[in-house]
TITOR-378845 format. One record per residue (C-alpha): chain; residue number from 1; x, y, z. Coordinates in pm, 1 decimal. Layout:
<recs>
  ch    i         u         v         w
   A  NUM         X         Y         Z
...
</recs>
This chain:
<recs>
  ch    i         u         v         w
   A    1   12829.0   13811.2    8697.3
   A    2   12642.5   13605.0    8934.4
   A    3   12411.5   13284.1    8757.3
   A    4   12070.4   13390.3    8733.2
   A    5   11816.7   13167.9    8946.0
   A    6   11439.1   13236.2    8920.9
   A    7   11281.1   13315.5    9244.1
   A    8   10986.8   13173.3    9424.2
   A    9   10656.2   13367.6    9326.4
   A   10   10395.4   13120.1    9481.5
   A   11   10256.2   13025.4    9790.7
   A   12   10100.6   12680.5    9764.8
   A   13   10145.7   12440.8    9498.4
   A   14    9883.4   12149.1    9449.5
   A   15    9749.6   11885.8    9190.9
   A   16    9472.3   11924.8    8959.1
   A   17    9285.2   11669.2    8775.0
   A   18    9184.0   11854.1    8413.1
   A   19    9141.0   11668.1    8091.8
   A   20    9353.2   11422.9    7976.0
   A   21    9530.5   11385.4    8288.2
   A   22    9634.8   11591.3    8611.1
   A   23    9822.9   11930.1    8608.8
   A   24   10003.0   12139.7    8873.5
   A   25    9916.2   12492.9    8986.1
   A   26   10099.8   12772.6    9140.1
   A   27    9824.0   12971.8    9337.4
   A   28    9565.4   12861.4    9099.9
   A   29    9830.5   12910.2    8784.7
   A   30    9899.0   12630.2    8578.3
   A   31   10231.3   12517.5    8565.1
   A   32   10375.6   12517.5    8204.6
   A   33   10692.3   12331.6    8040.0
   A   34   11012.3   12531.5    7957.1
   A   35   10889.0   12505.9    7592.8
   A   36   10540.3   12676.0    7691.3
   A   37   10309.4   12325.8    7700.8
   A   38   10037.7   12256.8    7926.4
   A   39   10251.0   12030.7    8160.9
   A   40    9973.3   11750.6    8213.8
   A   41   10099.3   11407.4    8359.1
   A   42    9921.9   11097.8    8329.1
   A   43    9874.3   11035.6    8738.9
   A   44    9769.2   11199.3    8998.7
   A   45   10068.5   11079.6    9199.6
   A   46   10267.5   11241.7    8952.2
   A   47   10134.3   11581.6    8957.4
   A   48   10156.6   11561.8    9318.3
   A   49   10450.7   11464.1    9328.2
   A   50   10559.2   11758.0    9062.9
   A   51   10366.4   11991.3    9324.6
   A   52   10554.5   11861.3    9641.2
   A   53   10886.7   11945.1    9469.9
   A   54   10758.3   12326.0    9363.5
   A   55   10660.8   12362.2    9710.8
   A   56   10982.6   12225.1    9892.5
   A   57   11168.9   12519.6    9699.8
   A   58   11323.4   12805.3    9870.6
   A   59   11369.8   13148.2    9756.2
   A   60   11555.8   13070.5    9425.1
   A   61   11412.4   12745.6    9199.6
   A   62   11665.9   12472.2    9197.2
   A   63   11581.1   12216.1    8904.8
   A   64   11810.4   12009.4    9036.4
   A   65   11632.7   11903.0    9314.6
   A   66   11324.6   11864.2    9062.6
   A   67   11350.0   11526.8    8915.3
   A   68   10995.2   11445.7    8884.8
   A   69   10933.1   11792.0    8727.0
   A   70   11229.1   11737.1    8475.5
   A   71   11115.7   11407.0    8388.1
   A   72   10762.4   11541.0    8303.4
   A   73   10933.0   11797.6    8104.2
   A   74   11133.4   11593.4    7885.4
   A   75   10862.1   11360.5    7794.2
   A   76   10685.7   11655.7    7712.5
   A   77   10885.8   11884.7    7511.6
   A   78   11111.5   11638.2    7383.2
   A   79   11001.1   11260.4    7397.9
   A   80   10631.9   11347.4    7266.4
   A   81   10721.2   11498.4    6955.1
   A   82   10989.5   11252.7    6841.9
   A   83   10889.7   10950.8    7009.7
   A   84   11009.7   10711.3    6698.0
   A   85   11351.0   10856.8    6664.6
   A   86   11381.8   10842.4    7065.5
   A   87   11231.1   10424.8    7040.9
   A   88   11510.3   10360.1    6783.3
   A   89   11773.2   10490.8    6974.7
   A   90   11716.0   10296.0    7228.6
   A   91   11633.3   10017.3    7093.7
   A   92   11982.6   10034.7    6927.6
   A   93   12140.5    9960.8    7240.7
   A   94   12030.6    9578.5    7237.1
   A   95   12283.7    9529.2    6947.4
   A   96   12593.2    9625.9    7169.6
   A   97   12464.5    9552.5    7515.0
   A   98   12655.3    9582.6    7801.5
   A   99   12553.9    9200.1    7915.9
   A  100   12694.6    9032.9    7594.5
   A  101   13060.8    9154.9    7612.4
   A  102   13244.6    8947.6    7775.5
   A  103   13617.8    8955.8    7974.1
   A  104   13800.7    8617.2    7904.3
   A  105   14012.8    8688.1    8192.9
   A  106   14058.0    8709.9    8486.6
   A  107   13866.3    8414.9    8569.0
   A  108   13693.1    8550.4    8846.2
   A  109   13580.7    8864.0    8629.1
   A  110   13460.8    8628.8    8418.4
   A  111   13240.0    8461.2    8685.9
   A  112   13095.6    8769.2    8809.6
   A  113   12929.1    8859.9    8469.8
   A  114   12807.0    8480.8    8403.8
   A  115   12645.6    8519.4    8767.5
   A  116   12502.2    8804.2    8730.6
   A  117   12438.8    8858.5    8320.9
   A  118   12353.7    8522.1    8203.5
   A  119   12004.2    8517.8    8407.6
   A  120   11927.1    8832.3    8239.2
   A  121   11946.0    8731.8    7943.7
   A  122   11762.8    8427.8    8009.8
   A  123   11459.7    8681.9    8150.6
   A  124   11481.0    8879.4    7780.2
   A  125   11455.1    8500.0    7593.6
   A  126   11129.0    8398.9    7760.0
   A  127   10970.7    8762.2    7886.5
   A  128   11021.5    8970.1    7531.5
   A  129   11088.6    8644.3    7330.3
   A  130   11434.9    8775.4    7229.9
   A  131   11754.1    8566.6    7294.4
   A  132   12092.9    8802.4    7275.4
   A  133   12394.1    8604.2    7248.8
   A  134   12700.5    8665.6    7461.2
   A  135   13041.9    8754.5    7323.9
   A  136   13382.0    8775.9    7400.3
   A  137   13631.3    9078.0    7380.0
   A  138   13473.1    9427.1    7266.9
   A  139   13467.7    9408.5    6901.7
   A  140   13118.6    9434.0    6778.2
   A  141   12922.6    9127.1    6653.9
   A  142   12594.8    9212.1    6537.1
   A  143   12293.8    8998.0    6716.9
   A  144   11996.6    8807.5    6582.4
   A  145   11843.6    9079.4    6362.1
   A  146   11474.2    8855.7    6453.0
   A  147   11547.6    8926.6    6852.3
   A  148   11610.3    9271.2    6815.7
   A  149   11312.2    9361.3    6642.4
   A  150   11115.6    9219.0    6914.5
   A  151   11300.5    9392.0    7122.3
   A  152   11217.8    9714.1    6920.4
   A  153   10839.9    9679.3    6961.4
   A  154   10895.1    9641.9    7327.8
   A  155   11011.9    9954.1    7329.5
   A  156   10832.8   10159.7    7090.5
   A  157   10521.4   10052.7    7268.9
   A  158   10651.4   10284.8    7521.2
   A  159   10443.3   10620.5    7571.0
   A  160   10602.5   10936.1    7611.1
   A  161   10631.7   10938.7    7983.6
   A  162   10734.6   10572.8    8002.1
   A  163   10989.6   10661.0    7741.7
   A  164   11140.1   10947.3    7900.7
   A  165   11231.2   10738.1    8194.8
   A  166   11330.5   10465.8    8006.3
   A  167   11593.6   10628.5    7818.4
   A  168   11802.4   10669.0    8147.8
   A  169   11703.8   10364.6    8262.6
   A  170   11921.3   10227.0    7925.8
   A  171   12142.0   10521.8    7856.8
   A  172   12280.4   10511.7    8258.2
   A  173   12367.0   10102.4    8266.4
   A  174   12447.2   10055.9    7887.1
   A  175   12213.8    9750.4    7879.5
   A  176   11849.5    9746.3    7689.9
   A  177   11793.6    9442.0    7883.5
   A  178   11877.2    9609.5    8217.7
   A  179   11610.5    9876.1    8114.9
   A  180   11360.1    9649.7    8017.9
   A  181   11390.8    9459.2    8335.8
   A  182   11348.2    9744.1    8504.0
   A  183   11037.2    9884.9    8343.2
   A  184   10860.7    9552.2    8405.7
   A  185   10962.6    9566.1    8756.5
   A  186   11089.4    9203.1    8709.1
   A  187   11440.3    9226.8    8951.5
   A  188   11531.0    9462.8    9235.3
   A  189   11650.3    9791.8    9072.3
   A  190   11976.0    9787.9    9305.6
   A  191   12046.9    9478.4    9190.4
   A  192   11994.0    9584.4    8806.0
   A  193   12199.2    9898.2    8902.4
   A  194   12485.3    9650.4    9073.0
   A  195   12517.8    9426.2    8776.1
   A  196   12526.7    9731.4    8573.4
   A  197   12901.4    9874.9    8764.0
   A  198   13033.9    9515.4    8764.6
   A  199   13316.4    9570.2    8583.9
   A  200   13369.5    9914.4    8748.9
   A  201   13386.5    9736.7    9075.2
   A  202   13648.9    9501.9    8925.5
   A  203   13871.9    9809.3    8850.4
   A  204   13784.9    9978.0    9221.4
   A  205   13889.2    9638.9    9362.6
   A  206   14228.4    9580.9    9143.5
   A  207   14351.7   10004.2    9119.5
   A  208   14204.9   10096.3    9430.3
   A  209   13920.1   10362.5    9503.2
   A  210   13911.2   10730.5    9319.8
   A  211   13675.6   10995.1    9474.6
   A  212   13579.2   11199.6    9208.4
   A  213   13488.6   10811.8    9042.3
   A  214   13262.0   10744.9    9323.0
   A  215   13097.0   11071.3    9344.1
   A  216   13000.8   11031.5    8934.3
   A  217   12885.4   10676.7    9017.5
   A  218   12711.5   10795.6    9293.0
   A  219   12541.8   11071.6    9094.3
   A  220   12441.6   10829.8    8808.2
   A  221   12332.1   10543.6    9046.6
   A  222   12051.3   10827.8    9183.6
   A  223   11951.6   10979.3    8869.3
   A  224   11918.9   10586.5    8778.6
   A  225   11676.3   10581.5    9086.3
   A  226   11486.5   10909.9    8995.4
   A  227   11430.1   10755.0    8695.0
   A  228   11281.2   10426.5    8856.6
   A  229   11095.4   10644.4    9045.1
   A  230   10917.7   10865.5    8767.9
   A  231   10825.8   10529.3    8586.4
   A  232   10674.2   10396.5    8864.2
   A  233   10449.4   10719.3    8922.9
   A  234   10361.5   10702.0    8556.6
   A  235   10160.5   10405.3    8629.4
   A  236   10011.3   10444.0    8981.1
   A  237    9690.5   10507.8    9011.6
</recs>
């Protein structure tokens, strides 16, 4: 049996500003969520952004090539109506985050994190008042219980939108600092993304190169991107 696909039913799709934000419509048809909400995003450049992917489909719908419209959607149907229990999840991260595990060897390993790590950290002491403590080795040691609740409020202060970008912002590198860096737009998100695959790049270098790794990397460094992306249009104007 072939996979079912829906087809294309509209002609034009453009942006609408309504209340409480902007909406998309199919030939005049608003453009609903998979769980049957209003889908209404919080910019204009969102919504036409959402409306430039509807309208770039062919016959058949591809979501995959819809990652502004399955951003809005997950904010909407599932962010929104659990936004604590999403806040805490992340937020969980900061206690085992990627920056504060250490190697102890090889030396130059060991150098690569320092370079690139330690001035992230030093960004999450003085921009969310939270210092996080390196370690070495991979057994869990809890952090500063005081830092991570500070860390916490940074990130249920999220909204729903901001939230549903954020989570693969976190949930792609393994750092809460990484995602926090890059919702405040404080370092280059290649460079947050590099810093994130440092120790894969170790391995690459030492074992040598694996295509199907570089394809997943590759697919997770431009969801990572999407998901830049859909934060930024959150907040444009």
């Amino acid at each position: 049996m072939s996979e079912w696909a829906a087809k294309r039913f509209w002609t034009a799709a453009s942006a609408e500003e309504v209340e409480g934000g902007h909406a998309v419509r199919l030939d005049g048809r608003a453009v609903k969520t998979p769980a049957k909400a209003a889908l209404v995003v919080p910019s204009r450049a969102m919504a036409e952004a959402i409306a430039e992917e509807w309208q770039a489909q062919d016959e058949r719908i591809d979501p995959r090539t819809m990652p502004v419209t399955r951003g809005a959607n997950a904010a909407i149907d599932r962010v929104r109506p659990q936004h604590g229990e999403v806040a805490d999840m992340l937020a969980a991260y900061g206690d085992s985050d990627l920056l504060c595990y250490r190697a102890d060897a090889p030396a130059e390993l060991v150098e690569r994190q320092e370079a690139a790590w330690d001035p992230l950290l030093d960004w999450a002491a003085e921009a969310c008042g939270a210092r996080l403590a390196p370690r070495t080795g991979v057994m869990h040691e809890g952090q500063d219980p005081a830092a991570l609740e500070r860390l916490r409020t940074e990130v249920h202060a999220l909204d729903a939108f901001a939230l549903a970008a954020f989570h693969d912002l976190v949930s792609l590198t393994g750092s809460l600092v990484l995602g926090l860096a890059a919702e405040r737009k404080a370092f280059d998100p290649e460079a947050l993304w590099a810093a994130s695959r440092i120790d894969e790049i170790w391995q690459q270098e030492l074992w040598g190169e694996d295509e199907d790794a570089l394809a997943a990397a590759e697919a997770k460094r431009l969801a990572y991107l999407d998901a830049v992306r859909f934060l930024s249009l959150t907040r444009s104007a």
